[in-house]
N, CA, C and O atoms as CSV, one atom per row, in Angstrom:
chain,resi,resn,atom,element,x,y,z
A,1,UNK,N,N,109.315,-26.273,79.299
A,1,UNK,CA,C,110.020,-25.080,79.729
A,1,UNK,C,C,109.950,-24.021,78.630
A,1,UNK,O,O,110.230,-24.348,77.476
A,2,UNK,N,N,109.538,-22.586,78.968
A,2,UNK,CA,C,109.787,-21.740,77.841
A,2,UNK,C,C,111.285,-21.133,76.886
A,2,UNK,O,O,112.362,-20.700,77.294
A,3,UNK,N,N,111.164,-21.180,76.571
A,3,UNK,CA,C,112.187,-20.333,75.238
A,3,UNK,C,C,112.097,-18.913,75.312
A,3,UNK,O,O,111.269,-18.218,75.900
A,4,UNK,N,N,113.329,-18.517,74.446
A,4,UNK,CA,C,113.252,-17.289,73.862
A,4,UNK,C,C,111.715,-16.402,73.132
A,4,UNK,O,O,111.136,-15.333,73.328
A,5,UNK,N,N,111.536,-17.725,72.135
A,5,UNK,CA,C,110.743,-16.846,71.295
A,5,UNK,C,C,108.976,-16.647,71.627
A,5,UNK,O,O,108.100,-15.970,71.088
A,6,UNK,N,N,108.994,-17.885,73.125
A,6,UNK,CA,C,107.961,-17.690,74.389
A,6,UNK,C,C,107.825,-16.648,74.913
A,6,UNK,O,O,106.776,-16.111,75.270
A,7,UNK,N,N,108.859,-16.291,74.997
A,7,UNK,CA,C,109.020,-15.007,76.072
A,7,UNK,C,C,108.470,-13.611,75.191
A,7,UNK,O,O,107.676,-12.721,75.498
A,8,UNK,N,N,109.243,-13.855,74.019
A,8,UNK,CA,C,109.090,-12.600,72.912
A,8,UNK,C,C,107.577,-12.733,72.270
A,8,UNK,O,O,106.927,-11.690,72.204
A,9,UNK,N,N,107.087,-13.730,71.880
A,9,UNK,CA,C,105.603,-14.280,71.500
A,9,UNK,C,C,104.559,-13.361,72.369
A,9,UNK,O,O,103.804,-12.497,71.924
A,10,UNK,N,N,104.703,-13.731,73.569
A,10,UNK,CA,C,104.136,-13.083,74.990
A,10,UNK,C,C,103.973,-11.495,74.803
A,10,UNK,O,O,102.988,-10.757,74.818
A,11,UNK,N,N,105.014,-11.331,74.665
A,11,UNK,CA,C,105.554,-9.820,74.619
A,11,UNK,C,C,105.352,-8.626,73.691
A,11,UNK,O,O,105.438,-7.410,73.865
A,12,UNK,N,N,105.062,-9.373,72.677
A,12,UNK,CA,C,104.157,-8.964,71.792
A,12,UNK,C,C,102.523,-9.081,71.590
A,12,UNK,O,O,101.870,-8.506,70.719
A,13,UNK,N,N,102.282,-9.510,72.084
A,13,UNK,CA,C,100.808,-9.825,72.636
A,13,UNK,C,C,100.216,-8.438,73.373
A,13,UNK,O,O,99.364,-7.595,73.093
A,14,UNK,N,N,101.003,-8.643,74.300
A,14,UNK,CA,C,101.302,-7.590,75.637
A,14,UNK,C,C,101.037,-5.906,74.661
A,14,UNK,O,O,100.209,-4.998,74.739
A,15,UNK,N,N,102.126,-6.159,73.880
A,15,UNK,CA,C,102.196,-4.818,73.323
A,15,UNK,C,C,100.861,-4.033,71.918
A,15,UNK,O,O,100.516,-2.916,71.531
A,16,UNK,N,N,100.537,-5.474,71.621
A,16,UNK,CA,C,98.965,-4.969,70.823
A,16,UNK,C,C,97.741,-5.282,71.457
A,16,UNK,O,O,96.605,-5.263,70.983
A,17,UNK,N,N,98.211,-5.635,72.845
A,17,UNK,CA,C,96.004,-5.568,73.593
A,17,UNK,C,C,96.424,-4.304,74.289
A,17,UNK,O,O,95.445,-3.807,74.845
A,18,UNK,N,N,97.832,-3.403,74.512
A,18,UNK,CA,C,97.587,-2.499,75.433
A,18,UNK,C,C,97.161,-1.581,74.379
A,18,UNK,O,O,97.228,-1.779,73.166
A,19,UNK,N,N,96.571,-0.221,75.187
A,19,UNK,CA,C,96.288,0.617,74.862
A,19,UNK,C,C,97.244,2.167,75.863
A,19,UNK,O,O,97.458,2.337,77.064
A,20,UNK,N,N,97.536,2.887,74.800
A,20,UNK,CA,C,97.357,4.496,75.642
A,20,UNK,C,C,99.057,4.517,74.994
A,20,UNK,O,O,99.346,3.528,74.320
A,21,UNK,N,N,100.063,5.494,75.159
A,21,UNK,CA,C,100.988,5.837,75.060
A,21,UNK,C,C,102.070,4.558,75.456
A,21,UNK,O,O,102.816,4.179,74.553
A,22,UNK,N,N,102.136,4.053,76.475
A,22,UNK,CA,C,103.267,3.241,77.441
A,22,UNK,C,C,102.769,1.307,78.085
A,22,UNK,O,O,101.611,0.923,78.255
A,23,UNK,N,N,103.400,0.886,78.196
A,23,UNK,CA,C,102.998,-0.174,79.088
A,23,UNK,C,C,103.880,-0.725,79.798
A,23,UNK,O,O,104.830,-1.285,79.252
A,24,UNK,N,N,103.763,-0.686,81.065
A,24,UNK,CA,C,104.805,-0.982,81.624
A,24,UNK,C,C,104.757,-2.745,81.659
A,24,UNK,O,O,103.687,-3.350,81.724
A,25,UNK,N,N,106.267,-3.520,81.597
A,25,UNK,CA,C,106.212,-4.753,81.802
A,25,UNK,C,C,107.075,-5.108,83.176
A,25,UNK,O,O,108.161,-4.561,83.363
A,26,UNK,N,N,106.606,-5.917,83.984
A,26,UNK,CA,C,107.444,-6.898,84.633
A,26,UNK,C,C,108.198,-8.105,84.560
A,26,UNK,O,O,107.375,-8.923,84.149
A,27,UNK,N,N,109.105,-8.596,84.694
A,27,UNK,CA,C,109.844,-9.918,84.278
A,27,UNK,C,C,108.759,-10.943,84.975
A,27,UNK,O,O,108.070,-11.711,84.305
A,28,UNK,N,N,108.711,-10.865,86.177
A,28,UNK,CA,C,107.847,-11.784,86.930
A,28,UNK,C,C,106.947,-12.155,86.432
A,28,UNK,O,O,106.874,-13.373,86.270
A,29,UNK,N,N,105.881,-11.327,85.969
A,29,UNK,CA,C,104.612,-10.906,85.000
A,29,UNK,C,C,104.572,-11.949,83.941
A,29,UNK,O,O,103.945,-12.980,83.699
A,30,UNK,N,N,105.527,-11.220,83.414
A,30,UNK,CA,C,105.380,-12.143,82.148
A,30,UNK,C,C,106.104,-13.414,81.900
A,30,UNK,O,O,105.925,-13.758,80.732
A,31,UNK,N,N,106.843,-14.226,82.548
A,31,UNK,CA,C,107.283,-15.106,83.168
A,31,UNK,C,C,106.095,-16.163,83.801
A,31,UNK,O,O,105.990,-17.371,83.588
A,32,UNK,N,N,105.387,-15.438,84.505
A,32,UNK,CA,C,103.896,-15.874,85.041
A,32,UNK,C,C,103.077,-16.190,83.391
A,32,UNK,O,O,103.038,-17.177,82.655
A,33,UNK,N,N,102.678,-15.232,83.339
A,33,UNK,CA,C,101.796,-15.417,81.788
A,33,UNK,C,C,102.169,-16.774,81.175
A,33,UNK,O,O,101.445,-17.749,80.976
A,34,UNK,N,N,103.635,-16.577,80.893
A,34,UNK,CA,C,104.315,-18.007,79.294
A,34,UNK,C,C,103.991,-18.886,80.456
A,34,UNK,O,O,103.024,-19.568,80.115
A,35,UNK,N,N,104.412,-19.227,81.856
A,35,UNK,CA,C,104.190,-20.280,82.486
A,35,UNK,C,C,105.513,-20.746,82.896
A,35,UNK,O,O,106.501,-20.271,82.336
A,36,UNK,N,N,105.713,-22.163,84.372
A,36,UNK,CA,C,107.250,-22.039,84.282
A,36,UNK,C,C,107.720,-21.384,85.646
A,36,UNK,O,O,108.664,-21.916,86.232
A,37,UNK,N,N,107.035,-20.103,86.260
A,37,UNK,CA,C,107.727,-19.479,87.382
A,37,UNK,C,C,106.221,-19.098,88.122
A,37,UNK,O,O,105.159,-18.711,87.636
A,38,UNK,N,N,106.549,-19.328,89.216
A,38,UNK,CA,C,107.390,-19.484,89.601
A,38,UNK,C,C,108.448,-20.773,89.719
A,38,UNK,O,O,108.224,-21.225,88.596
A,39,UNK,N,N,109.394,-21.643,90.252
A,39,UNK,CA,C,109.327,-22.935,89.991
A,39,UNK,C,C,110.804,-23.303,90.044
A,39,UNK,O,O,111.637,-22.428,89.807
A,40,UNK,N,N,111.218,-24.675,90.371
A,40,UNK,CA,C,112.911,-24.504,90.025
A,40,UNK,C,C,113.271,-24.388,88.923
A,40,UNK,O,O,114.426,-23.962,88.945
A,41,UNK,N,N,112.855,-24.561,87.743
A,41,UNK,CA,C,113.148,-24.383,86.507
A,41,UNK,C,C,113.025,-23.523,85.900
A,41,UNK,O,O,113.185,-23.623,84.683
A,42,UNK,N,N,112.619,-22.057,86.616
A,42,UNK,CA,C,112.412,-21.468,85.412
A,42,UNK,C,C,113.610,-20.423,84.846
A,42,UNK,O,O,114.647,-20.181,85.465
A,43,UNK,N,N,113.230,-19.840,83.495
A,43,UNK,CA,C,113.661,-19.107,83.009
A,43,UNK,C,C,113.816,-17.650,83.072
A,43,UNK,O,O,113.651,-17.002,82.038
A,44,UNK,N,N,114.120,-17.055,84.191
A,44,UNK,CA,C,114.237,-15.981,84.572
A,44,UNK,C,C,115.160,-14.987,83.758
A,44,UNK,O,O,114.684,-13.965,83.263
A,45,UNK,N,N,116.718,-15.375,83.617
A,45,UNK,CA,C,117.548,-14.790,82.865
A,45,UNK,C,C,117.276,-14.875,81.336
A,45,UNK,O,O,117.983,-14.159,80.627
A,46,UNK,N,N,116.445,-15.573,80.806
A,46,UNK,CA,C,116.251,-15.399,79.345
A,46,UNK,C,C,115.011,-14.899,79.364
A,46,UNK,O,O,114.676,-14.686,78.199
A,47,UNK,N,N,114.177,-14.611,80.106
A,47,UNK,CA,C,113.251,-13.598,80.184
A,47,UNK,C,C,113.629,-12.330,80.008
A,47,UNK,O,O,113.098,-11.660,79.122
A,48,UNK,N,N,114.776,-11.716,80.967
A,48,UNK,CA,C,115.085,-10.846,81.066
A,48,UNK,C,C,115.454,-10.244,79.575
A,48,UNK,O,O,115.099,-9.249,78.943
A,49,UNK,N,N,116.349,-11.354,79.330
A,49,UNK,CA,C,117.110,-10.688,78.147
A,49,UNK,C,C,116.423,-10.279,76.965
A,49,UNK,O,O,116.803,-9.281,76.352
A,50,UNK,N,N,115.223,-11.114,76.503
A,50,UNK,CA,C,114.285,-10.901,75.789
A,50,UNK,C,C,113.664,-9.674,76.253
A,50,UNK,O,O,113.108,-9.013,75.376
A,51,UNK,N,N,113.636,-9.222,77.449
A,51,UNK,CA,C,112.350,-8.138,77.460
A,51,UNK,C,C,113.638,-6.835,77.415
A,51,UNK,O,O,113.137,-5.718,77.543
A,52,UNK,N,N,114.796,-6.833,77.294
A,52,UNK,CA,C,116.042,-6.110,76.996
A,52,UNK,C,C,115.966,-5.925,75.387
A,52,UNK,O,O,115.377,-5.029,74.783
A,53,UNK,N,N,116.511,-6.709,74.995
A,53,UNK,CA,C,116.626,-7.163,73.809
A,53,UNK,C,C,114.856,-5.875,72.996
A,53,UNK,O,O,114.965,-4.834,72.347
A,54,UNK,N,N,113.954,-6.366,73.298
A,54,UNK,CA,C,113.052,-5.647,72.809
A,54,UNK,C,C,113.141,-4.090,72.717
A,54,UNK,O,O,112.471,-3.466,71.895
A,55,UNK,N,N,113.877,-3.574,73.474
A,55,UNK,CA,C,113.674,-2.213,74.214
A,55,UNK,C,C,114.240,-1.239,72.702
A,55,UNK,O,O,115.391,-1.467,72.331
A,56,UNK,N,N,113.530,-0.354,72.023
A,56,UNK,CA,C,113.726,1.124,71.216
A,56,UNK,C,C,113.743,1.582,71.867
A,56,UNK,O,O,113.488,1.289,73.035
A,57,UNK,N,N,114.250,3.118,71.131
A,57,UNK,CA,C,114.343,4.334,71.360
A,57,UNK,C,C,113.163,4.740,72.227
A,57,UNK,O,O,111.988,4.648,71.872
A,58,UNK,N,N,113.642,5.252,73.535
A,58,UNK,CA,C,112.521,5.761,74.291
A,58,UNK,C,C,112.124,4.854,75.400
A,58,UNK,O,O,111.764,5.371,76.458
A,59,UNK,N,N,112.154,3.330,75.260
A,59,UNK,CA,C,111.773,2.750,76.072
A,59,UNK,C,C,112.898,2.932,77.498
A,59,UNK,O,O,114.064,3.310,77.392
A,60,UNK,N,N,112.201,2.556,78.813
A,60,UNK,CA,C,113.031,2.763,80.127
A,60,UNK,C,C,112.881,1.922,81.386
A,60,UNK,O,O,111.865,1.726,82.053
A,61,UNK,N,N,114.226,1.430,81.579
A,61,UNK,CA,C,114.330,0.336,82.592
A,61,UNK,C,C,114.015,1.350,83.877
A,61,UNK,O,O,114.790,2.252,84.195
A,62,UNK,N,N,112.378,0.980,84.783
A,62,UNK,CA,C,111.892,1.531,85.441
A,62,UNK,C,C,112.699,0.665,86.643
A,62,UNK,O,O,112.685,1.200,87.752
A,63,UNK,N,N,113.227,-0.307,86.551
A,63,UNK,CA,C,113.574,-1.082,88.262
A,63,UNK,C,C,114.365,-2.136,87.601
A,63,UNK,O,O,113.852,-2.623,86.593
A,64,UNK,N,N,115.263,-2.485,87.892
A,64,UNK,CA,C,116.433,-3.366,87.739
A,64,UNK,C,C,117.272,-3.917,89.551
A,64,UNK,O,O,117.917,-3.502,90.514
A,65,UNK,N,N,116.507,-5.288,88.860
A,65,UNK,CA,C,117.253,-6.261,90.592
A,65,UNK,C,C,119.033,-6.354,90.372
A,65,UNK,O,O,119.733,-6.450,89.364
A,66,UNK,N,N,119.296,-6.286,91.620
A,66,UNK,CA,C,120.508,-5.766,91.711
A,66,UNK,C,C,121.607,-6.812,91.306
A,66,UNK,O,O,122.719,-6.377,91.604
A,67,UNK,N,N,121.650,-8.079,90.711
A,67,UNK,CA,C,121.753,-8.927,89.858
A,67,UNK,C,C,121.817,-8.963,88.442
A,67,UNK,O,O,122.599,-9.499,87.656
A,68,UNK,N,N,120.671,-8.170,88.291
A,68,UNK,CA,C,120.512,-7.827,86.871
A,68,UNK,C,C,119.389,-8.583,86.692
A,68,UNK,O,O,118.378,-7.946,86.397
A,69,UNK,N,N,119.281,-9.903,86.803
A,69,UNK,CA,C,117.924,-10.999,86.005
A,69,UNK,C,C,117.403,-11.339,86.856
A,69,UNK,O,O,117.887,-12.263,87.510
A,70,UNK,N,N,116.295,-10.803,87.195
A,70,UNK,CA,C,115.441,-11.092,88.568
A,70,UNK,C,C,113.596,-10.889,87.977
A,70,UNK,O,O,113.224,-10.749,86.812
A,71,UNK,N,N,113.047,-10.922,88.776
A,71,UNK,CA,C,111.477,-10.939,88.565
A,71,UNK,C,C,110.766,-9.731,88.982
A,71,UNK,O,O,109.564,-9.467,89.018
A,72,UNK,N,N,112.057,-8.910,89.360
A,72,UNK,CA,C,111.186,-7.585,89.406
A,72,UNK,C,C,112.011,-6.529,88.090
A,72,UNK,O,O,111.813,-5.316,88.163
A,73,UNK,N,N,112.416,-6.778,87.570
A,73,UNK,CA,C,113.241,-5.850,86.517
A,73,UNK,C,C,111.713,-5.146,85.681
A,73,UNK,O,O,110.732,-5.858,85.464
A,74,UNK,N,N,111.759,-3.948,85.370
A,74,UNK,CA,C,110.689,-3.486,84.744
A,74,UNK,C,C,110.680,-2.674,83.804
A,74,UNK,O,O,111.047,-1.515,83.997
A,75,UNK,N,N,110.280,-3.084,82.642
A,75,UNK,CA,C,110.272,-1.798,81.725
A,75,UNK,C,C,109.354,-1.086,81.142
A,75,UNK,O,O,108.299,-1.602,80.772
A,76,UNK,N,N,109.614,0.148,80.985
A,76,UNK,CA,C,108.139,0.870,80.416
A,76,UNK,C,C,108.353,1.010,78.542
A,76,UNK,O,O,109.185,1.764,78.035
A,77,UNK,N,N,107.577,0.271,77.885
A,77,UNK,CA,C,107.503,0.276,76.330
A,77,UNK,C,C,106.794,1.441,76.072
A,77,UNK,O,O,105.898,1.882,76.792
A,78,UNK,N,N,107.118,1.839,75.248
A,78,UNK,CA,C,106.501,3.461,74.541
A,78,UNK,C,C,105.969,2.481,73.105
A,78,UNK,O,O,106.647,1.666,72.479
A,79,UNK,N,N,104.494,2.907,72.860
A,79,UNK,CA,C,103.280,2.752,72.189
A,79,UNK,C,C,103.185,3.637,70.993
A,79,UNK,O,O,103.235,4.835,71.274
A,80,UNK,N,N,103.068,3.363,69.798
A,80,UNK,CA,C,103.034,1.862,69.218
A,80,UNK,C,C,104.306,1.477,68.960
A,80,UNK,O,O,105.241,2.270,69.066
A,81,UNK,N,N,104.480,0.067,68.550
A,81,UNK,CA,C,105.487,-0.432,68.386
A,81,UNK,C,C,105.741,-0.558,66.796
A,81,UNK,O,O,106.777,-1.072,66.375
């Protein structure tokens, strides 16, 4: 099962192969990537929080499930980090 620092590992990855100003992330997405979800076990809410948790100045929650920790929550990261 993934972890925290799975999720954040990932996420940083994410943020030095992109290129251009922004990248937008999905929970689902990257949830998919570490592995785990879909599935009964997975880690959805500590996904979330990690891809929260990451967010500076500038960055913007493009879609938030009405729950809060869901697989479509999305954020757009502002480049470079």
């Amino acid at each position: 099962m993934p972890n925290a620092d799975d999720f954040r590992s990932e996420l940083h990855s994410i943020f030095s192969s992109s290129r251009g100003g922004y990248v937008d992330v999905t929970s689902g997405d990257l949830h998919r990537r570490v592995g785990g979800y879909p599935g009964p076990n997975h880690r959805m809410p500590i996904c979330c929080s990690v891809m929260r948790q990451a967010m500076q100045g500038g960055d913007v929650i493009l879609d938030e499930p009405p729950k809060g920790n869901g697989a479509t929550l999305a954020i757009r990261y502002r480049l470079p980090r």
